[in-house]
C-alpha positions in Angstrom: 0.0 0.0 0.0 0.7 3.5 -1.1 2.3 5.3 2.5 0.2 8.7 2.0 2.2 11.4 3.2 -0.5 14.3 3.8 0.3 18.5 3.2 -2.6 20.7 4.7 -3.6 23.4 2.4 -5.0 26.2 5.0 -5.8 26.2 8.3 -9.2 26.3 8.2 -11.7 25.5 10.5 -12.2 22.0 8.8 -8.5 20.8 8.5 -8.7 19.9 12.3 -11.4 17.5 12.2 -10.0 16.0 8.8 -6.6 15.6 10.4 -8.1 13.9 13.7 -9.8 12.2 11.4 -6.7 10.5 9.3 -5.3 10.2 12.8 -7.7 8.2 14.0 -8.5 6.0 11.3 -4.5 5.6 10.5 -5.3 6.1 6.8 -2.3 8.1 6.1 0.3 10.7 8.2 0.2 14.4 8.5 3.7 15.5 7.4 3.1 19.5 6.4 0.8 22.5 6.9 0.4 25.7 4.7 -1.1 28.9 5.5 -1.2 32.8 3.8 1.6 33.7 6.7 4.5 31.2 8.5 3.6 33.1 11.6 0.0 31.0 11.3 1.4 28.1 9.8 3.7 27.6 12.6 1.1 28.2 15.3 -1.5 25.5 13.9 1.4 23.0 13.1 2.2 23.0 16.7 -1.3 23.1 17.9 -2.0 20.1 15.4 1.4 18.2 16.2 2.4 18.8 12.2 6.5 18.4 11.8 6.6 21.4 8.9 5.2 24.6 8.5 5.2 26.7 5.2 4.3 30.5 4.9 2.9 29.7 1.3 1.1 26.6 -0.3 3.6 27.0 -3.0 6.7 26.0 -0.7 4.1 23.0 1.0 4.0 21.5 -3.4 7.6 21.7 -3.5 8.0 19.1 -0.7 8.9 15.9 -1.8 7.8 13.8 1.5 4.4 15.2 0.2 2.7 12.8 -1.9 -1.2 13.6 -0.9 -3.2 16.8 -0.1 -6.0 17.7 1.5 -7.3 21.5 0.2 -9.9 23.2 3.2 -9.4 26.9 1.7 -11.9 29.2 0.5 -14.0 28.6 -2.2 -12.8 30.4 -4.7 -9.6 28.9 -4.1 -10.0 25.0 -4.7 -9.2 25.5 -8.0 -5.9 27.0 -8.6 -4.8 25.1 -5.4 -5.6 22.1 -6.8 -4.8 22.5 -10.7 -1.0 24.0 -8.6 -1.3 20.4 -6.2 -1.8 18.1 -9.7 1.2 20.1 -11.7 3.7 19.4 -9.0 2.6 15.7 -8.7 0.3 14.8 -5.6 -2.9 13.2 -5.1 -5.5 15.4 -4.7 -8.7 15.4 -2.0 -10.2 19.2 -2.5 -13.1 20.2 0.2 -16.9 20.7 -1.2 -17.8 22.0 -3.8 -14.8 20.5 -5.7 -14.3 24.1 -7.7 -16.9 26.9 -8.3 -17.7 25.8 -11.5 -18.6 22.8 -13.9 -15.6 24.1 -16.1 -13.2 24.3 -13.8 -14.4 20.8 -12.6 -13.8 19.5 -15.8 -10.4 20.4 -16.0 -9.2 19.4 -13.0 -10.6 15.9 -13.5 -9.1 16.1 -17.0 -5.5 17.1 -15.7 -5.6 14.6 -13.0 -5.9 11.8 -15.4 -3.3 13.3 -17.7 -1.1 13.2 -14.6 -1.8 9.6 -13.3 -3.0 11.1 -9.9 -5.6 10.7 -8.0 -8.9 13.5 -7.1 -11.7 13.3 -5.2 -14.1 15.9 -3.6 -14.2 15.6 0.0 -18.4 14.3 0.5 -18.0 12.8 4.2 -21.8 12.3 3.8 -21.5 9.4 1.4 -19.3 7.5 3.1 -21.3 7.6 6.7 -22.7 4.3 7.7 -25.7 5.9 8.7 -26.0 7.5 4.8 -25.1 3.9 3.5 -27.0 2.1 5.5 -29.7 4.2 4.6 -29.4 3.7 0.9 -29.3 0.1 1.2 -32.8 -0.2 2.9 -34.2 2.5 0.4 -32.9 0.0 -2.7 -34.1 -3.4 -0.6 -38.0 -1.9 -1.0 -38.7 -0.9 2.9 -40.2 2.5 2.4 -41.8 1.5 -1.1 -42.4 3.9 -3.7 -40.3 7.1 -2.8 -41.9 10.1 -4.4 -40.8 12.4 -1.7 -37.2 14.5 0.3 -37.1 17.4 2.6 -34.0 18.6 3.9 -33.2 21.3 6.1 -30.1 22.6 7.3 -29.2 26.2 9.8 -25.7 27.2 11.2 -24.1 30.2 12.2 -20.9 30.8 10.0 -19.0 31.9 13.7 -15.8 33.6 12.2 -15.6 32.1 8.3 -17.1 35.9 7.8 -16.1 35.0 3.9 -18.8 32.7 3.6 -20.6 36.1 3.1 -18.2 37.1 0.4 -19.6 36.3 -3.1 -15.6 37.3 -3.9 -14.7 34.0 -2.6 -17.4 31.6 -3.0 -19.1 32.6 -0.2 -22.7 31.9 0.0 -24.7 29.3 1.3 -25.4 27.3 -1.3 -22.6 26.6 -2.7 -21.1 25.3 1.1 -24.0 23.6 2.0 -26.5 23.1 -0.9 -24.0 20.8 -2.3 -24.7 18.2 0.6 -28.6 18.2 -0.3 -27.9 18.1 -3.9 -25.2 15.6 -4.2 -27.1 13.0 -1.6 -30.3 13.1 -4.3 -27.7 12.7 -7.0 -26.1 9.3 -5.0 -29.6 8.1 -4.0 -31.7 8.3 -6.7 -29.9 9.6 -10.1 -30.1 12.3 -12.2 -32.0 15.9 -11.2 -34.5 17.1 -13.8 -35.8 20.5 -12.7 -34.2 22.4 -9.7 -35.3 26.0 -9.0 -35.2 28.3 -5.7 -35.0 32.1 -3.7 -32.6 32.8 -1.8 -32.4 36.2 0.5 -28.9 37.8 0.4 -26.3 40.5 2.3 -24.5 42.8 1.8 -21.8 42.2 -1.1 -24.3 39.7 -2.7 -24.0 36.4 -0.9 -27.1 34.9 -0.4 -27.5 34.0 4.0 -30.2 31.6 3.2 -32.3 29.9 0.2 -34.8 27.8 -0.5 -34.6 25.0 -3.5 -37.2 22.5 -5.1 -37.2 20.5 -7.8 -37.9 17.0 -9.3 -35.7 13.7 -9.9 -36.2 10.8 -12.0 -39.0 8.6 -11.3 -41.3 11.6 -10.2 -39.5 12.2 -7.2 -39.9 16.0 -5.6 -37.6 17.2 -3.2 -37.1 20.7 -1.3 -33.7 22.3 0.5 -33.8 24.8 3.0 -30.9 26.2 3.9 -30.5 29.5 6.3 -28.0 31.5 8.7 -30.7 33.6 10.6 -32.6 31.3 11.9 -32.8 27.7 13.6 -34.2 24.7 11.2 -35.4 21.2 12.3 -31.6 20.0 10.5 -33.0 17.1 9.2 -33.7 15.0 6.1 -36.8 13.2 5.6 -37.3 10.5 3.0 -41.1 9.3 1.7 -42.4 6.5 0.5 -45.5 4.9 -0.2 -44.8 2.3 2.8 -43.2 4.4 5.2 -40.9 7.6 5.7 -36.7 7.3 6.8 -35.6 10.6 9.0 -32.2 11.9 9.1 -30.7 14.0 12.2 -28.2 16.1 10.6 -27.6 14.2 7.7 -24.6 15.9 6.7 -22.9 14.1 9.6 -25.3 11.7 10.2 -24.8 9.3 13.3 -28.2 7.8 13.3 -31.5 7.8 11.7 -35.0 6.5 12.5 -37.2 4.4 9.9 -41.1 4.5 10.0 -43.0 1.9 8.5 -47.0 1.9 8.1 -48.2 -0.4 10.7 -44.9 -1.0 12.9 -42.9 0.7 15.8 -40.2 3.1 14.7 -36.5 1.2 14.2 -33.7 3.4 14.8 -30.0 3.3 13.0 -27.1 3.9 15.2 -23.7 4.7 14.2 -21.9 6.8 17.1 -18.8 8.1 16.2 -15.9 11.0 17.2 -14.9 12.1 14.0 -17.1 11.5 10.9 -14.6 12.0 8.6 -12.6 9.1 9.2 -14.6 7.5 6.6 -13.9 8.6 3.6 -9.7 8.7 5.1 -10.0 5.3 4.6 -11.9 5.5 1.4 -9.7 7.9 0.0 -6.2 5.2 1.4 -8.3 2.0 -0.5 -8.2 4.0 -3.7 -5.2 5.2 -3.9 -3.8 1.9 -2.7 -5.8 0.0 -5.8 -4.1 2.8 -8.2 -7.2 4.5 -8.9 -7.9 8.1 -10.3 -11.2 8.5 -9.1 -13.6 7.4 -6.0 -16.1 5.0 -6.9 -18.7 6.7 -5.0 -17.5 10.8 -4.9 -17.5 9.8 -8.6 -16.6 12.5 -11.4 -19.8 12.4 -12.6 -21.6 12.7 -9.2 -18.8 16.3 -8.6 -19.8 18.0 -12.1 -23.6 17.1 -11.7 -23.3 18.2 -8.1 -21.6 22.1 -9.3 -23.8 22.0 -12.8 -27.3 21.7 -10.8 -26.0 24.8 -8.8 -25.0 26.9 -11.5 -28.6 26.4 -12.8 -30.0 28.1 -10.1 -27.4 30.9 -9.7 -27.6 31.8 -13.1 -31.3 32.6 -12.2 -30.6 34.6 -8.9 -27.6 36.3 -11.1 -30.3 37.8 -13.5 
């Protein structure tokens, strides 16, 4: 197996959990951390236990004990970091979305296969047990017919104030629509119509929206999303025998299942740190000498980004 040598690419509020994550799960060693100054860098590598610290992503590709890395930065950074990451030669796992854009999607992909390396947008949801497990009962028949999904989702941004600058991908729907949208894409294909409001600040990021739309097999679903106030935070799945809910899917450690006629049956999967997952996910790929996850699939990451630029072409207008 591959040794996966791991460079951090910011020092955002993410990178933590991801590298307690890898920690945990021993799916690969934390060797170098990046950030805009060495004065940060140095501070988080010694809060994080990291050996090296570089003022610059820049010096952190030009590492040769660096073979992997993992890219939490803003938005509007993912792609040049990662198009940067693949020229100098290293695996790539870039944060959701993947890039701001179908195009620049594309490319990457493209330029990753060109280079023999691996990519794969960093969707923790797909690879909970919870989320699987939850798929699996959906495609073994117990809630039916599902013709319905509601999901809901409120946080308060703390200090990642640029999730309020359209400058930098900020906005909600581009870091946290893409959870909704890319489960429907992994549960139940393709996404025919998807429309939505949003309400927005200062600068043009929207603070909170509202999507609906329709899926193959004449599924509807709806998306709320919003930073003022509190939601339910939960996903709910219906079908003609029964309904699945979801406690914060996005990190979903359990879920309950309803079926007509019987008690509720709950779905338990406790964990620290959710995103120990797709570590190992991301370790069994790169160990098999693939260029792409199986399930954070190419296709999945461009229909994911394309059925988001539908609807902020419309709020654009």
């Amino acid at each position: 197996m591959t040794a996966l040598r791991y460079g951090i690419l910011s020092t955002s509020s993410i990178a933590p959990r991801f590298i307690a994550a890898l920690r945990e799960a021993g799916a690969g060693e934390i060797v170098a951390v990046s950030s805009r100054t060495i004065e940060k860098a140095r501070q988080k590598a010694s809060q994080w236990n990291i050996p090296v610290a570089y003022g610059s992503h820049e010096e952190l590709l030009a590492d040769k004990q660096v073979n992997i890395v993992y890219i939490s930065a803003v938005n509007s950074q993912h792609y040049s970091l990662a198009k940067l990451a693949l020229l100098a030669g290293k695996h790539v796992i870039c944060e959701k979305p993947c890039t701001t854009s179908s195009e620049d999607t594309l490319q990457l992909f493209a330029l990753a296969r060109d280079k023999g390396l691996f990519l794969m947008e960093a969707q923790k949801m797909l690879f909970l047990p919870t989320i699987t497990e939850v798929k699996r009962r959906i495609s073994a028949g117990d809630l039916g017919k599902v013709f319905m999904v509601e999901m809901s989702q409120s946080f308060s941004p703390g200090y990642n104030v640029w999730q309020f600058d359209k400058s930098l991908g900020g906005g909600t729907l581009l870091s946290s629509g893409i959870y909704g949208v890319e489960l429907l894409l992994w549960l139940f294909g393709d996404i025919k119509e998807i429309a939505g409001a949003c309400s927005v600040v200062e600068g043009g990021a929207e603070d909170q929206y509202v999507l609906s739309g329709k899926m193959e097999k004449d599924i509807l679903f709806s998306i709320k999303n919003s930073t003022r106030i509190t939601l339910d935070n939960t996903a709910r799945i219906y079908g003609t025998d029964g309904y699945i809910e979801i406690p914060e899917y996005w990190k979903a450690r359990r879920a309950i299942i309803y079926r007509n006629g019987e008690e509720p049956l709950q779905i338990a999967y406790p964990c620290e740190f959710e995103l120990k997952y797709e570590a190992i996910h991301i370790a069994e790929c790169i160990s098999k000498g693939l260029l792409t996850s199986p399930v954070v699939t190419e296709a999945l990451t461009v229909s994911g980004i394309l059925s988001l630029e539908k609807v902020l072409r419309h709020w654009e207008v």
